[in-house]
C-alpha positions in Angstrom: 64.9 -19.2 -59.4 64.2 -21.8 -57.5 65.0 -25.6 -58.2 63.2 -28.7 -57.1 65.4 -31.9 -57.3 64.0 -35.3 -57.4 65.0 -37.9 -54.6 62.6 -40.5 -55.9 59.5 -41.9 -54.4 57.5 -38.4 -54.6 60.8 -37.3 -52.2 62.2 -33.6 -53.5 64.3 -30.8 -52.0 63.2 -27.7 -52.4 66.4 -25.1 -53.2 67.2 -21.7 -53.9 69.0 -20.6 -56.9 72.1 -20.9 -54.9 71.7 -24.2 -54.3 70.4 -24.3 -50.7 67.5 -26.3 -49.4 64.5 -24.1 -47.8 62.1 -27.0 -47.9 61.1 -30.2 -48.8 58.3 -32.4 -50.1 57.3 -35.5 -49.5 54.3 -37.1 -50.7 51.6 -34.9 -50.3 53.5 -33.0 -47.4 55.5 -29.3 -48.2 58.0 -27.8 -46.0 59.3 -25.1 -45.4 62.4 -23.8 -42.3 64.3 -21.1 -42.1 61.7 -18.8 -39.7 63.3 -17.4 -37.2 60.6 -17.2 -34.6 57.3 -18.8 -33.8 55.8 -15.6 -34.8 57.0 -15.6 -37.7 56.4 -19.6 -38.4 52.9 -18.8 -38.2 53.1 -15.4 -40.1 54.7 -18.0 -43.1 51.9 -20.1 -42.3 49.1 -18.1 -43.1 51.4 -16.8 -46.3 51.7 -20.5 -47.0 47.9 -21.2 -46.6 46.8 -18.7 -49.0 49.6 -19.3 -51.7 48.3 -23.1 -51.5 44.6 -21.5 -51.6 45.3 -19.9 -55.3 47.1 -22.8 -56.6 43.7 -24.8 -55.5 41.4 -22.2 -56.9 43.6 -22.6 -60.5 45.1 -26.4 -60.3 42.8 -28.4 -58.7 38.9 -27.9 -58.7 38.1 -31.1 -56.7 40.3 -30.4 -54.0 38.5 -29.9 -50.7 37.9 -26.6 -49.7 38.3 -24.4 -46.1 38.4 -20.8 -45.2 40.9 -20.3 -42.6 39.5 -17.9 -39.4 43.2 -16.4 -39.4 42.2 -14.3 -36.5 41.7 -17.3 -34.3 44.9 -19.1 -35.3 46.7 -20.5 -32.1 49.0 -23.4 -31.5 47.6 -26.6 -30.5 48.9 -30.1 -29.9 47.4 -33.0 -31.3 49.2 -35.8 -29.3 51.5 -36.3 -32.1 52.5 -32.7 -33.6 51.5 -29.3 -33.1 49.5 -27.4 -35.7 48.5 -23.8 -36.1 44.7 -24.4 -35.8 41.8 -22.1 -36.3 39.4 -23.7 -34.2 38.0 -26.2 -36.8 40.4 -27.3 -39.1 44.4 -27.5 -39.1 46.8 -25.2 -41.1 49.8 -26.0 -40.9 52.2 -28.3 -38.8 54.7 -25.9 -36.9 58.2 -27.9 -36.8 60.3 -26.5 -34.0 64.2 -25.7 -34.1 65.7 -29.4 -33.3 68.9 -31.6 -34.3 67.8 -33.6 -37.2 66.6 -30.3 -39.4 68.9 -28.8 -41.5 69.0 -25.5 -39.7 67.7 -24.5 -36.5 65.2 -23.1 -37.0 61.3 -23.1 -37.5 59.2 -24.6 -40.1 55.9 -25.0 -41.2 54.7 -28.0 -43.2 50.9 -28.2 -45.0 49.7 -31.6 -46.1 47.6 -31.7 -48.8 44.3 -33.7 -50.4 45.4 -37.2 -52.0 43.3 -35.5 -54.7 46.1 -33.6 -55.4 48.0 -34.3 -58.4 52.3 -34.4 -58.1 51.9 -31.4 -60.9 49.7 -29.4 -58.0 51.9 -30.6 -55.6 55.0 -28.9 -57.3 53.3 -26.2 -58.0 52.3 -25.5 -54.6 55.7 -26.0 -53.4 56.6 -23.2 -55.5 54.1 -20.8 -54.8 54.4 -21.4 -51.2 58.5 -20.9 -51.5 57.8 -17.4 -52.8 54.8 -16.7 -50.2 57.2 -17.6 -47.5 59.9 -16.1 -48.7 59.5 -12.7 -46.6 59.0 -14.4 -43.1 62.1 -17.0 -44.0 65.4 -15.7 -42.0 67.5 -15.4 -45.0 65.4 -12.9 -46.8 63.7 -11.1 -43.6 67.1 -10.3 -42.3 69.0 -9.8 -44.9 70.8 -6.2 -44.5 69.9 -4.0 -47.4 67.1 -6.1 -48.8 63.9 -4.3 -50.2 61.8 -6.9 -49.2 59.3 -6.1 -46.7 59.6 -7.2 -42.9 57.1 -9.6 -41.8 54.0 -9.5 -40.7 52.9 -6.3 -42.8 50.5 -5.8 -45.6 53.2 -4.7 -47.8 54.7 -8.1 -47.4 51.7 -10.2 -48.6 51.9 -7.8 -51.8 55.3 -8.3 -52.4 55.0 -12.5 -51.7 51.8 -12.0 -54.0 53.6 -9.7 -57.1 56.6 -12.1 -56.5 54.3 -15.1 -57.8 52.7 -13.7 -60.3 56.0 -12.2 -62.0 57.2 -14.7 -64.8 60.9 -15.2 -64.1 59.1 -16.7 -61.1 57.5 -19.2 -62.8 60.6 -21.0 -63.6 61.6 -24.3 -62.2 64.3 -26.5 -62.8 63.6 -30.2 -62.4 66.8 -32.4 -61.8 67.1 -35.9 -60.8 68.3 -37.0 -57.4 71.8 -36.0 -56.2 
């Protein structure tokens, strides 16, 4: 289950059910860390981007549209962060390991329309925790775990079965701690 607690301001921290943040929103930006390598940032990108994609498609009919060329994602640099970019529009912001994140280790971060509501917010959050949730270090390193490794098909299925299954669709709203 995972729990979304409320720092005020449209400010939450996204947490496991044992408590431990694995992302963040703020505003209209979601985050996610806990990716081991840049491969497997952009791997949890492209999870990320579809999970977002379906919560769009069911959420939020005027949101602005874009079909991702996943085959031509690379890394570029806008002057000010660097994005996984498809050659016309970006994806996702990759956050590399550094001292003021949690953990050191990668993240991805999408920013969504302002025509997205905080209820499509939240629910992207979710869906995006669960699409991630393969490529994140915790879950693809785990010893013993039957989740798939990342970057295979069987991954997206499970990230896609894991979203659809109702004891995912739980969330726990708490005020700020």
């Amino acid at each position: 289950m995972l729990k979304i607690l409320s720092h005020g301001d449209d400010k939450y921290d996204v947490a496991d059910s044992s408590g431990e943040n694995i992302g963040w929103i703020s505003g209209r930006s979601i985050g996610f860390r806990g990716f081991a390598t840049e491969a497997d940032a952009r791997e949890g990108a492209v999870a990320a981007w579809r999970a977002l994609d379906r919560v769009f498609r069911q959420f939020c009919a005027e949101c602005p549209r874009h079909q991702p060329a996943f085959d031509r994602l690379r890394t570029v640099h806008d002057g000010a962060y660097e994005w996984f970019y498809d050659g016309t529009a970006p994806i996702a912001r990759l956050l590399r390991p550094q001292r003021r994140a949690y953990d050191g280790s990668f993240g991805v971060e999408l920013v969504l329309p302002s025509s997205a509501s905080n209820g499509v917010v939240i629910e992207a959050a979710r869906s995006i925790a669960i699409a991630t949730a393969p490529y994140r270090e915790q879950f693809a390193s785990s010893a013993g775990t039957d989740i798939p490794t990342s970057g295979t098909n069987a991954a997206l299925q499970c990230a896609d079965a894991a979203a659809r299954h109702p004891s995912m669709r739980t969330l726990n709203m708490a005020e700020g701690e």
